[in-house]
C-alpha positions as CSV (number, residue, x, y, z in Angstrom):
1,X,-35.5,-0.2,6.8
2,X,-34.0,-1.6,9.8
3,X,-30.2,-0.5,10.1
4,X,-30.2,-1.7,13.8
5,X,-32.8,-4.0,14.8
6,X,-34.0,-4.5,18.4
7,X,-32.1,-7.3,19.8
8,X,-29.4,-8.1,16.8
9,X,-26.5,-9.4,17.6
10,X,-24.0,-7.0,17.8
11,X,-19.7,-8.0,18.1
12,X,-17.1,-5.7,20.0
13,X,-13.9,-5.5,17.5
14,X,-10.7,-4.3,17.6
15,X,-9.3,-3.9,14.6
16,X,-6.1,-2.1,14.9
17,X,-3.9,-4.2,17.4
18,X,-0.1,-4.3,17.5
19,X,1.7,-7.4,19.0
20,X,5.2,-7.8,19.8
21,X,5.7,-9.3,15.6
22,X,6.3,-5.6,15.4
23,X,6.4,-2.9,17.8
24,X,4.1,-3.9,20.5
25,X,4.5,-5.3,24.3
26,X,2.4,-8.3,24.2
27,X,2.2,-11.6,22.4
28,X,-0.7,-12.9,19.9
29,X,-1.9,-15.0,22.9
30,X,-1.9,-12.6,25.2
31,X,-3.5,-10.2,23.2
32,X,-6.3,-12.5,22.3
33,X,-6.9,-13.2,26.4
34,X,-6.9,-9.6,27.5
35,X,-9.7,-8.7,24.6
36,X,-11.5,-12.0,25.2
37,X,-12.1,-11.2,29.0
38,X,-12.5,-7.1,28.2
39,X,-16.1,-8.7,26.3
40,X,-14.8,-8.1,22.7
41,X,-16.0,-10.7,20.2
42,X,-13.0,-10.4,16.8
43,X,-9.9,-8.9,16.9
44,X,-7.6,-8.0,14.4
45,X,-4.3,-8.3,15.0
46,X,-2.4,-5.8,12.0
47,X,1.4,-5.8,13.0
48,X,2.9,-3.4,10.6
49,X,4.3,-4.9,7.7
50,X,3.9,-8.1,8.8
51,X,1.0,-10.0,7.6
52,X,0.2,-13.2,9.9
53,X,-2.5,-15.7,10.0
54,X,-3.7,-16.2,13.3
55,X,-6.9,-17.5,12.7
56,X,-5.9,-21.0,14.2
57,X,-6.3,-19.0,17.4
58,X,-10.3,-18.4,17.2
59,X,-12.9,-19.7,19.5
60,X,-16.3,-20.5,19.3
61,X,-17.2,-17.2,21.1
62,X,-13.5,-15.1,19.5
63,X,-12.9,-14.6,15.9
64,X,-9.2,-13.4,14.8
65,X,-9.5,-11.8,11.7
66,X,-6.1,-11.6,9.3
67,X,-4.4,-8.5,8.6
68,X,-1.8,-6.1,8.3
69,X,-0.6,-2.4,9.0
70,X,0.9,-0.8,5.8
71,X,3.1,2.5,6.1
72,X,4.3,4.9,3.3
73,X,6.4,7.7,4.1
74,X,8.5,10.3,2.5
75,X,11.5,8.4,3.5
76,X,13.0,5.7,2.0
77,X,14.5,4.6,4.6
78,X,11.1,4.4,6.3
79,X,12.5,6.9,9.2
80,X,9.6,8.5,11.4
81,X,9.5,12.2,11.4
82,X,7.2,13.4,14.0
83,X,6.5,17.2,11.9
84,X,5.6,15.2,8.7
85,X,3.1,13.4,7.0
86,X,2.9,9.9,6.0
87,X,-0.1,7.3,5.4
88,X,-0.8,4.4,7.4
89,X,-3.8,1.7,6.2
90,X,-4.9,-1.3,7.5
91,X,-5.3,-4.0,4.9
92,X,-8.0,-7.0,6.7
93,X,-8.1,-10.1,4.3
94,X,-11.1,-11.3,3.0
95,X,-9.6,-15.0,2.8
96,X,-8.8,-15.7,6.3
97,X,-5.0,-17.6,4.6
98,X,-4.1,-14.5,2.6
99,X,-1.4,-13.1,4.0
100,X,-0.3,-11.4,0.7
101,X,2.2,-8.6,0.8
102,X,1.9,-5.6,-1.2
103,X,4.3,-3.1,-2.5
104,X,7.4,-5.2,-0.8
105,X,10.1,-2.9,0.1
106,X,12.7,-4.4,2.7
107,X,13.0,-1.5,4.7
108,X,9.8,-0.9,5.1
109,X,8.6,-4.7,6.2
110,X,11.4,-4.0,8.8
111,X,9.6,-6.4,11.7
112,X,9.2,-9.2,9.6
113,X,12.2,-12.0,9.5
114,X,13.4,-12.0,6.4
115,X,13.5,-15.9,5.2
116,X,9.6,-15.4,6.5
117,X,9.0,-12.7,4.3
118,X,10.3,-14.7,1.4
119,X,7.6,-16.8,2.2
120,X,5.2,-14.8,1.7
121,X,3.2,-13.9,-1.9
122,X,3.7,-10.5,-3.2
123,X,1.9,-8.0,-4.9
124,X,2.3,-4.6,-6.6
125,X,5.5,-3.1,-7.1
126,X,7.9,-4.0,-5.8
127,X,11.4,-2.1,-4.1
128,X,11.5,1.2,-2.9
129,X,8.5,3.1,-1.8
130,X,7.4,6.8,-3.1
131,X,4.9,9.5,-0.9
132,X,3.4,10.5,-3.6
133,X,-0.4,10.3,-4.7
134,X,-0.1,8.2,-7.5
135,X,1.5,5.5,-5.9
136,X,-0.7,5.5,-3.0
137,X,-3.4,5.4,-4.7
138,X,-1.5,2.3,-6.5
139,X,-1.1,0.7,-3.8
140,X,-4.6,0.9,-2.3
141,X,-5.9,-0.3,-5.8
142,X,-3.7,-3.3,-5.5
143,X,-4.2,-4.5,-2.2
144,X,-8.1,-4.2,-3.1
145,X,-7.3,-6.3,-5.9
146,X,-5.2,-8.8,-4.0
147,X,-8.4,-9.0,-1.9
148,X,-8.4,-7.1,1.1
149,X,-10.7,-4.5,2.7
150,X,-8.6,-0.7,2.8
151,X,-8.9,1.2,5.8
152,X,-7.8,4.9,6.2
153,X,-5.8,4.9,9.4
154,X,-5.4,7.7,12.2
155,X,-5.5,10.6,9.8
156,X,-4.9,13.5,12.5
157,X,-1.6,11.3,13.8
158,X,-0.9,10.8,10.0
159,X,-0.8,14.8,9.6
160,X,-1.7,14.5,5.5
161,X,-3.5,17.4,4.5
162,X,-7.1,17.0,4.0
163,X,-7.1,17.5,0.2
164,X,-4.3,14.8,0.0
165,X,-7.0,12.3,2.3
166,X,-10.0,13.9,-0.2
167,X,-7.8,12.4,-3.2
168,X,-7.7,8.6,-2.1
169,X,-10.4,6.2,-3.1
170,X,-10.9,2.9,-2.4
171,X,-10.9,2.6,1.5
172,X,-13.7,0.9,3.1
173,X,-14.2,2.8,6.1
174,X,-12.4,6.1,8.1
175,X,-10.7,5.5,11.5
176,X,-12.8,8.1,13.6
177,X,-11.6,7.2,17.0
178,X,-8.2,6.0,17.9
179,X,-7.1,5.3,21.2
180,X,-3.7,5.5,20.6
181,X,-3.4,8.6,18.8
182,X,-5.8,9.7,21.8
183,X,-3.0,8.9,24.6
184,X,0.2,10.4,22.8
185,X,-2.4,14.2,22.1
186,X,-5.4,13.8,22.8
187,X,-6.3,14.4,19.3
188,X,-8.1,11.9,17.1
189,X,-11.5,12.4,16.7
190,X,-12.1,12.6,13.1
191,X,-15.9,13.6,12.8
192,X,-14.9,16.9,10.9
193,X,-13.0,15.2,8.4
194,X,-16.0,12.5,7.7
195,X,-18.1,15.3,7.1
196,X,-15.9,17.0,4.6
197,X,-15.8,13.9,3.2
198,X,-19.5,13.1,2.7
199,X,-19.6,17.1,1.5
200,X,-17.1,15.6,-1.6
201,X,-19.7,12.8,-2.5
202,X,-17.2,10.4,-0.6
203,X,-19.0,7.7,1.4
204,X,-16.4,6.2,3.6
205,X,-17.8,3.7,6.5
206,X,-16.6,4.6,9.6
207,X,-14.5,2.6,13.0
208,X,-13.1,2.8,16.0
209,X,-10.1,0.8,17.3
210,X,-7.3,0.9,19.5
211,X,-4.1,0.8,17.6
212,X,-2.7,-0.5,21.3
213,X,1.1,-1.0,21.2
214,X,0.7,-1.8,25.4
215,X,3.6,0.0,26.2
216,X,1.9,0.9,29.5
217,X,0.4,-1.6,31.5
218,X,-3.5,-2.6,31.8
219,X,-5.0,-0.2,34.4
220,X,-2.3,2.8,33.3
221,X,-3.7,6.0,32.3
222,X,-1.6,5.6,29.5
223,X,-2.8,2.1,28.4
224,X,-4.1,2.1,25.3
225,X,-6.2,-0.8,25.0
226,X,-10.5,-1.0,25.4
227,X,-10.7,2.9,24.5
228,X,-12.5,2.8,21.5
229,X,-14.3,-0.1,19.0
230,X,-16.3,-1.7,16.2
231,X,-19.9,-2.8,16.9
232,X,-20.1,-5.5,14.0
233,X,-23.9,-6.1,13.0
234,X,-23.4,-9.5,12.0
235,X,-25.4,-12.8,11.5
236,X,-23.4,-14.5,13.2
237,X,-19.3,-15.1,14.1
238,X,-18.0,-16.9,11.5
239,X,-15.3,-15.5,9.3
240,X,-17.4,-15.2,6.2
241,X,-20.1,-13.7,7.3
242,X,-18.0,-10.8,9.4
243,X,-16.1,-9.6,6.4
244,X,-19.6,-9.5,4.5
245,X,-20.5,-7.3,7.2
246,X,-17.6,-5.6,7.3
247,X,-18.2,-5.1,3.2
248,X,-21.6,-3.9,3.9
249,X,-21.0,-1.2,6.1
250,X,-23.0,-2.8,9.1
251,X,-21.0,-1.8,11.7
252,X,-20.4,1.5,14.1
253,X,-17.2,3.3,15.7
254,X,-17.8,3.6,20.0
255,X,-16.0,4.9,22.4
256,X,-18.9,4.4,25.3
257,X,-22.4,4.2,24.2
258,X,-24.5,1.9,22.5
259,X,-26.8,2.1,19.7
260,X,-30.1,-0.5,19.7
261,X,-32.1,0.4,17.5
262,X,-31.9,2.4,14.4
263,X,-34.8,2.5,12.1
264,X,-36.1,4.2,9.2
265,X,-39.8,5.0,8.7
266,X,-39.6,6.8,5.3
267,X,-38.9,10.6,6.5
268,X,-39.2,9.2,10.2
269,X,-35.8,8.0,12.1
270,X,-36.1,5.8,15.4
271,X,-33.3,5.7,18.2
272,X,-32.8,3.5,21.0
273,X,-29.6,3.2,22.7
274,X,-27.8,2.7,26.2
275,X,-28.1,6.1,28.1
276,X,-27.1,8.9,26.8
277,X,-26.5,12.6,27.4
278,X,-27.2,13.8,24.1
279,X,-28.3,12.5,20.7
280,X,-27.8,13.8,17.3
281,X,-28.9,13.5,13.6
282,X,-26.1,14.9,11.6
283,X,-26.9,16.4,8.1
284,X,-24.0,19.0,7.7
285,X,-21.9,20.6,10.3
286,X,-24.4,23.7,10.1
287,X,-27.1,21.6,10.4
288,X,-28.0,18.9,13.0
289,X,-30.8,18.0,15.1
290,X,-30.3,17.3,18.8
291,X,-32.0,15.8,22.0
292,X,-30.3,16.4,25.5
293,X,-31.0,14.9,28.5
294,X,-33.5,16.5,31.1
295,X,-32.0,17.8,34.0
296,X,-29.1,15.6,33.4
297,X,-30.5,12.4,33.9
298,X,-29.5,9.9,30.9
299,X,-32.1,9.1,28.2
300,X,-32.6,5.6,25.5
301,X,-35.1,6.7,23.0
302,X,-35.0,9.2,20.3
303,X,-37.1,10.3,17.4
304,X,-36.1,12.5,14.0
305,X,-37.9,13.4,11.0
306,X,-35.0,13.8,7.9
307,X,-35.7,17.5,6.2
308,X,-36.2,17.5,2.7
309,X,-33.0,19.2,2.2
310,X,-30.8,16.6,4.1
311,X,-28.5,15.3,1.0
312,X,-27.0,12.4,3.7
313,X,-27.8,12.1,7.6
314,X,-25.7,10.3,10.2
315,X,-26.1,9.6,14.2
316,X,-24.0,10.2,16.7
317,X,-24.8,10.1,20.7
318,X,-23.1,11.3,24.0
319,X,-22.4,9.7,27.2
320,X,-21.9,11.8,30.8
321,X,-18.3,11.4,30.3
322,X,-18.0,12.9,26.9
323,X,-17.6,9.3,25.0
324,X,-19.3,8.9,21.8
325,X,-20.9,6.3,19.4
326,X,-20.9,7.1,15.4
327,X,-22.8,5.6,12.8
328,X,-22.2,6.3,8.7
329,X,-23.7,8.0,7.1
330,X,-27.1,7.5,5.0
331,X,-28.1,8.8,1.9
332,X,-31.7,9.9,0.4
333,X,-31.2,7.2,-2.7
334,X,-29.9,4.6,0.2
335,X,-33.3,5.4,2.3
336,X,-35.5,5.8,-0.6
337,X,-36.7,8.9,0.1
């Protein structure tokens, strides 16, 4: 089984992108030129609350997809409290025209203008929100429902306790890196978690993205755009075939390196990526094989047999500057072995 064939295409995404529809700095169109000339292929532009179709904006070579950034904290008044927790997913439409709101509450779809809210369809109960697990889990059911993929956004920024993640079901795929949360602490590698997860019999996919707000300018050691991405494995750029994709789990989470090649040979694994440090098959966070580079110089091709005891395995490699490239994770039914 071919995960990563040699020479597939392969689509740099963002898909956490603020504009200034909510909080952020730029505007739709100059989001979509800074990404198009940083080599990214889709972007997702989620504003929070605030679902808008900018597909009309795609190119040949640039796919917007549609979405939105949905928020659900303790208080009603939707006030931030930077000591406590709250849950923030991204909700990317399957229909490229669905710009369906779910769980309306007015003080929560702050950014939006009202008479263009009214607009929109709704979803899901409606008024004010609750931080509570059953109505999170409400919620994710019905935006599923309403048809859109569920992403688990920056847990370590989210500060939810990771029983309280462990309880949700439905979301596509785990935000592993997230360049914002990486400016404001440093702190948003979520590799840990995806493990604990996969130890639960969850099987999350898992991204990268940006979550830019471009408070700081381009070229700013606090700029948070082009720090971290989706490689979508795609047949090609059209919307359809992305979101089947997406749906399928072909994709990875980069910060820096690139995978090539991934292949399954029964028992036997084959690597090929752009050079790397260090290379990894992950099977628990006791257990993992590993290749390093000889006397430091960077290497592209790596080999792995799975053990017999390896209930899931997953790949990760390592640049010289400490940036990293994630796959999911596989399972022995999934490989058939």
């Amino acid at each position: 089984m071919d995960f990563i064939s040699p020479g597939a295409r392969q689509y740099k995404a963002n898909l956490h992108c603020h504009s200034n529809l909510s909080d952020g700095r730029l505007t739709p169109e100059e989001l979509v030129r800074a990404y198009r000339e940083q080599g990214y292929s889709i972007l997702a532009i989620t504003d929070h609350e605030a679902s808008y179709d900018h597909t009309a904006a795609s190119q040949p070579d640039f796919l917007l997809v549609t979405g939105y950034e949905a928020y659900i904290r303790p208080s009603p008044d939707c006030r931030l409290d930077h000591y406590g927790p709250e849950i923030h997913l991204n909700l990317l439409a399957k229909d490229p025209h669905n710009t369906t709101l779910i769980g309306f509450d007015p003080k929560f779809c702050k950014y939006m203008p009202p008479e263009e809210a009214a607009r929109r369809e709704k979803a899901g109960e409606l008024g004010p929100r609750r931080y509570d697990r059953g109505y999170i889990q409400a919620f994710i059911d019905q935006a599923r429902a309403s048809g859109y993929l569920v992403s688990y956004n920056h847990p370590c920024w989210s500060m939810e306790s990771q029983e309280d993640i462990l309880s949700c079901s439905g979301c596509f795929s785990l935000e592993l890196f997230n360049t914002g949360s990486m400016k404001i602490s440093g702190a948003e590698d979520n590799v840990a978690l995806y493990d604990a997860m996969l130890r639960r019999g969850k099987r999350p996919y898992v991204h990268g993205a940006d979550d830019n707000h471009n408070h700081h300018p381009f070229g700013s050691p606090m700029c948070d755009s082009f720090g971290a991405w989706t490689m979508v494995l795609s047949e090609g750029l059209s919307y359809p075939a992305v979101i089947r994709a997406l749906e399928a789990g072909r994709f990875y989470a980069s910060t820096g390196p690139a995978f090539t090649r991934l292949s399954f040979q029964g028992k036997r694994v084959l690597m090929e990526f752009s050079g790397a440090q260090r290379a990894i098959m992950h099977m628990s966070p006791k257990w993992a094989l590993n290749l390093w580079a000889r006397a430091g110089e960077p290497f592209d091709r790596a080999e792995f047999d799975i053990p017999d005891r390896a209930p899931y395995v997953y790949f990760s490699l390592l640049d010289g500057d400490g940036r990293r490239a994630v796959t999911r994770a596989f399972t022995r039914e999934e490989l058939g072995i």
